[in-house]
C-alpha angles and dihedrals in degrees: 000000000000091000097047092057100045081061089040079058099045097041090057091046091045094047097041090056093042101038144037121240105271102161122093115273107276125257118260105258122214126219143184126218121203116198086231088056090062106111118234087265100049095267102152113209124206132223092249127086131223092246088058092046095042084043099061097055108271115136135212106262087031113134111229142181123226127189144200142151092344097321116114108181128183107218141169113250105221141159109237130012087260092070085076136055125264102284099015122129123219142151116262140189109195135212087249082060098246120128115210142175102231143152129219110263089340137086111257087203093050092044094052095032090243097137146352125224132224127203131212126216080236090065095246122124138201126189125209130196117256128250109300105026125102127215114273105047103212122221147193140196135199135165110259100190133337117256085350078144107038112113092043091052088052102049081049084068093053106118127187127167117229092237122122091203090060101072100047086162099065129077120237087260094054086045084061091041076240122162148118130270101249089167114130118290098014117124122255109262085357104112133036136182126186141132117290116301089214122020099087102198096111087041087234109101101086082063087049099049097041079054100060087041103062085043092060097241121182102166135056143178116208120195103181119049137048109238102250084058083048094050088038097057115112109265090011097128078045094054132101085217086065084067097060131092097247135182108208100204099174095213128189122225094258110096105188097051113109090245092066093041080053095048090045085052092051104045083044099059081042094061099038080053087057128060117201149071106327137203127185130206162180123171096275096024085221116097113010085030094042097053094052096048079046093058093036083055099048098049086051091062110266124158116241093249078065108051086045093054093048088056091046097054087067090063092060088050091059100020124025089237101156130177087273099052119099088231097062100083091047089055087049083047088063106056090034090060100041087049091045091047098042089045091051091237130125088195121056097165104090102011130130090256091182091050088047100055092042091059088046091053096051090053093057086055112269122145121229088241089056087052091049094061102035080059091044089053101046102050098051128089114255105254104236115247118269095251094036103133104236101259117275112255104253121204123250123252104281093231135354120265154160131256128193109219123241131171133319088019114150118169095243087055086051100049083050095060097041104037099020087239127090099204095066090082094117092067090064090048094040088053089050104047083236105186091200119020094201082071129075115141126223100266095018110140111226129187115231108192120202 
């Protein structure tokens, strides 16, 4: 049985990346819960199995609703707790067959005052409903709206390793999901984005942190730690991030909660106070991290194709995701939704980004002088230290040439190789008409001149 469902499991990921949806809406499915049924963490299964749901026609990444007394909730339908963000809640009908109401490191009956749980000195526990429900609790479910959860199903499924042996292909600085900000209207050297220079869970951040280092940043802002956790992490007063002028915001994931509106605000007024060469940050420098270099880009000016390839390039870094995978346009599908959603617009494609971003930025509570000189700050060209050495003269490439692209290219690498200075990148792009320098694709011939 276990087998069957496990294909049951791959065939409706498989089918819900590769096809749309072409059946007939599924039925509404009814369902019973006992209070003995209630898991020891408040996970609350319901009288219905995976192979039913899957059966009738639901897919993994749908959005359902699911009813019950006078609650009517919207939720992903998913298959495990991982599919969903760190106190989310979802359905989900799981590989063992059981279909549950549960919430990520959190009890779905707690949450939504269904039930209260008592604990024996023998360990054991019981739940009972609370005033008012009778047992048992009776559910529906409905579809809500076909693939209304796709693309962050399937970034859920996105799985990388933290070894650095394990991605041969990428630089040190890809490893770190390290780079600079190349997007319309930002200055040259003036922003950069990677994963965090000093937390080493990911075993990533003495990469990081030789990185800004060698870009000369002073100032960071850092989205995911208070600053008592950044100052307690093992080698910080070692660090060259220690050097730096850091904000230390201490964001959640959501990034449509007012907390996270307040801490933008914040960073944001940090960075327009203090002028330098910025990075920005979370752990990974891939959501938290990848939404705000998303906003600062768009207030600079990118296009919208910009700002998407510079998201996306995160994804190879991890994950190898390249233009030709299927999962690329679901990883182009995220950021276009959490800018669409922030922004307050269904239609990206032809809209005042810059506008957009500065209005976003004003609700969260920044002022239009702060914006002024945020703006100010990230278009202009970093002023050299004042016992920087003049750069060495480097001699030009011998002979032009071309270059087939493989894995892990990026244009300022390749400046570097074939110049011996990195920041000669725009001379490849300018000799190949590149429409977006970000984005360079594995095979693709590329002219260097001399």
């Amino acid at each position: 049985m276990k087998k069957v469902l496990s294909l049951l499991l791959c065939a409706a990921l498989l089918f819900a990346l590769a096809l749309p949806a072409l059946a007939a809406e599924p039925a509404e499915l009814s369902a019973t819960a006992e209070a003995a049924w209630i898991a020891k963490y408040g996970n609350v299964n319901l009288s219905l199995t995976t192979e039913e749901v899957l059966a009738a026609g639901y897919e993994y990444g749908d959005v359902v609703t699911v009813r019950y007394l006078e609650q009517e909730l919207a939720l992903p339908f998913c298959s495990d707790y991982a599919d969903v963000d760190s106190g989310a809640p979802g359905l989900f009908a799981r590989e063992d067959g059981t279909v549950m109401l549960a919430v990520r490191m959190g009890s779905f009956a707690d949450v939504y005052g269904l039930a209260s749980k008592t604990e024996y000195e023998d360990r054991s526990f019981s739940w009972s409903w609370n005033e008012g429900i009778e047992d048992p609790l009776r559910v529906t479910v409905s579809l809500r709206e076909a693939g209304g959860y796709r693309d962050e199903y399937v970034l859920h499924h996105f799985r990388y390793t933290d070894e650095r042996s394990d991605y041969p292909d990428l630089s040190d600085e890809e490893f770190a999901n390290f780079r600079m900000i190349r997007t319309t209207g930002m200055g040259e050297g003036v922003l950069y984005r990677t994963c965090s220079p000093i937390n080493p869970e990911h075993k990533r951040n003495t990469y990081a942190d030789a990185a800004i280092r060698a870009a000369g940043v002073t100032v960071v802002m850092n989205l995911a730690d208070e600053e008592s956790v950044a100052r307690g992490y093992e080698g910080f007063d070692e660090s060259y991030y220690a050097t730096t002028d850091f904000i230390a915001l201490n964001m959640g994931v959501d990034v449509t909660s007012d907390s996270f509106r307040g801490k933008l605000a914040e960073g944001v007024r940090f960075f327009a106070g203090h002028p330098g060469v910025y990075a920005v940050h979370c752990t990974e420098g891939k959501d938290r991290a990848g939404f705000v270099a998303a906003v600062l880009e768009c207030l600079m000016g990118a296009s919208l194709e910009e700002v998407r390839a510079d998201y996306a390039r995160t994804f190879y870094n991890y994950y190898g995701v390249t233009p030709e995978d299927p999962r690329y346009d679901a990883v182009l599908g995220s950021i276009t939704t959490q800018l669409s959603t922030a922004f307050g617009l269904e239609d990206l494609t032809n809209a005042d980004l810059a506008a957009a971003a500065a209005a976003y930025l004003k609700a969260c509570g920044v002022s239009e002088e702060t914006l002024a000189a945020l703006k100010q700050n990230l278009s202009a060209a970093p002023a050299p230290a004042e016992d920087e050495p003049a750069p060495a003269e480097t001699e030009p490439a011998p002979a032009e040439t071309t270059y087939i692209v493989v894995a892990g290219d990026c244009l300022w690498n390749l400046a570097g190789r074939f110049y011996g200075d990195c920041t000669r990148w725009s001379r490849i792009a300018e000799a190949n008409a590149l429409p977006n320098p970000n984005l360079i694709l594995i095979g693709q011939r590329l002219h260097i001149p001399a």
